[in-house]
C-alpha positions in Angstrom: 156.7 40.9 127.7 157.2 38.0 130.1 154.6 35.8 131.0 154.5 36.6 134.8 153.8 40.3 133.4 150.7 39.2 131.5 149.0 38.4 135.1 149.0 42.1 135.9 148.1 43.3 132.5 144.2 43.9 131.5 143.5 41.6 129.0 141.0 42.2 125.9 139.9 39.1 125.4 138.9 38.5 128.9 135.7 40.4 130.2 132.4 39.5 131.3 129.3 41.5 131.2 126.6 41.7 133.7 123.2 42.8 134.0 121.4 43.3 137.2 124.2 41.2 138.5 123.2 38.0 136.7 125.3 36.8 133.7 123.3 36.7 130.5 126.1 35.5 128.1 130.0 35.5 127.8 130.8 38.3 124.9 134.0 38.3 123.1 133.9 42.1 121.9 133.4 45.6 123.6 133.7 48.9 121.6 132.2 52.3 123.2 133.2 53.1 126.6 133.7 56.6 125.4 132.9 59.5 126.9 133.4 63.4 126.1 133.1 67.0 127.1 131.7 69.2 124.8 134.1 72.1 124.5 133.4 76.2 124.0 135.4 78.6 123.9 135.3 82.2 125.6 137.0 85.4 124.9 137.2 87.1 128.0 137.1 91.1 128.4 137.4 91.8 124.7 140.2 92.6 122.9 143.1 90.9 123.3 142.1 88.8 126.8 142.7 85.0 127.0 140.7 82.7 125.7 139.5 80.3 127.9 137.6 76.7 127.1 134.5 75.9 129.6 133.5 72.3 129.9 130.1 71.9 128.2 127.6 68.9 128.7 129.2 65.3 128.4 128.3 62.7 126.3 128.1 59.0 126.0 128.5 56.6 123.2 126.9 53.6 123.0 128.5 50.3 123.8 128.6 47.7 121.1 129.0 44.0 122.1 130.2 41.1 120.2 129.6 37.4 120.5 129.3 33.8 118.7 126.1 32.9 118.2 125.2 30.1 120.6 123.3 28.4 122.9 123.0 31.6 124.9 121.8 33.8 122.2 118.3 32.9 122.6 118.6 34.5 126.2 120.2 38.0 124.5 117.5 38.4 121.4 114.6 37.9 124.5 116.4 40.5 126.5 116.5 42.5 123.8 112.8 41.9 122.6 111.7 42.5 126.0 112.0 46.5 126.1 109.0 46.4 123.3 106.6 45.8 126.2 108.4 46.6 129.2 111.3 49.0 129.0 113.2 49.1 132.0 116.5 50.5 132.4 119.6 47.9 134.2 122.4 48.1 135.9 124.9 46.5 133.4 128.8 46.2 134.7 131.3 45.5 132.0 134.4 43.4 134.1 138.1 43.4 132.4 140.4 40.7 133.9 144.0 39.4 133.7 146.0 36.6 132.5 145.2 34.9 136.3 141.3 35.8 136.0 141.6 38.9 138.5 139.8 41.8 138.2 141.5 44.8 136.9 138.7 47.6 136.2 135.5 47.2 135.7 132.8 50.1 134.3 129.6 50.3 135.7 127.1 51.3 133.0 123.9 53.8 134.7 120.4 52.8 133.4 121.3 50.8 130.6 119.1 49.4 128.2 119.5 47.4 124.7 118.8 49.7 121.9 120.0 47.4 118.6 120.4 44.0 118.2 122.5 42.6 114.8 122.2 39.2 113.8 124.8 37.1 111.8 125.0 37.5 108.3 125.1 34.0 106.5 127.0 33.5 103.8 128.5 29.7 102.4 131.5 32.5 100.9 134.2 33.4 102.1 137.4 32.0 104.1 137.0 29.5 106.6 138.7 31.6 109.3 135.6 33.9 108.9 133.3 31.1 109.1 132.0 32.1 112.8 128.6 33.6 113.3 129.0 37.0 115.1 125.5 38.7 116.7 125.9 42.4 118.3 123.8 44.3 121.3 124.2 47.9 121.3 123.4 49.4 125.0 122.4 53.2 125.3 123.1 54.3 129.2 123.2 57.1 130.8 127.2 57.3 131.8 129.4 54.9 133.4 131.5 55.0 136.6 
């Protein structure tokens, strides 16, 4: 792929994450913008009709987001913390960009809130490579446009 191409593409590595339209820290991971149909099946007129497959309710998964730990993470443990005594559901937008920093999609997440929080694990083993502390927020909404 040429470079030029790499300006149109979305990349992976380039998102930010919103919530209530303020930026609470940059995250380098996003797993979970799945959604699906439940699927049934029905046998119409006996016998030997068709069977046909109806769209049932649809589900969301949650979204899992990565990120170092650093100065920011202070900010994402209090959001987190905060839905103890005051849940509130936000308006979260997760933003993909290209090679140039334009917007390519973007995914709107309805009432969001933090649900889990992981923490780094510590360890002094290990490669160096793996050597970065990683924290997670897992978001439960109610679907994403």
């Amino acid at each position: 792929m040429a470079n030029e191409d790499l300006g149109m593409a979305g990349l992976a590595w380039r998102f930010g994450v919103t919530v209530d339209g303020e930026q609470i820290a940059l995250f380098t991971g996003c797993a979970g913008l799945d959604a699906e149909y439940e699927a049934f099946t029905w046998k119409e007129g006996g016998g030997d009709g068709p069977v046909v497959t109806l769209a049932g309710r649809l589900t969301y998964t949650n979204v899992k987001l990565t990120r170092p730990v650093d100065k920011d993470s202070a900010k994402v443990l209090r959001w987190f913390a905060a839905q103890a005594s005051k849940p509130k559901p936000h308006h979260v937008t997760i933003t993909l960009y290209d090679g140039n920093g334009a917007q390519i999609a973007a995914w709107a997440l309805t009432d969001a809130w933090p649900v889990k929080y992981s923490g780094p694990t510590l360890t002094t083993l290990g490669e160096p490579a793996e050597a970065v502390a990683l924290e997670s927020l897992e978001l439960s909404h109610r679907g994403f446009a």
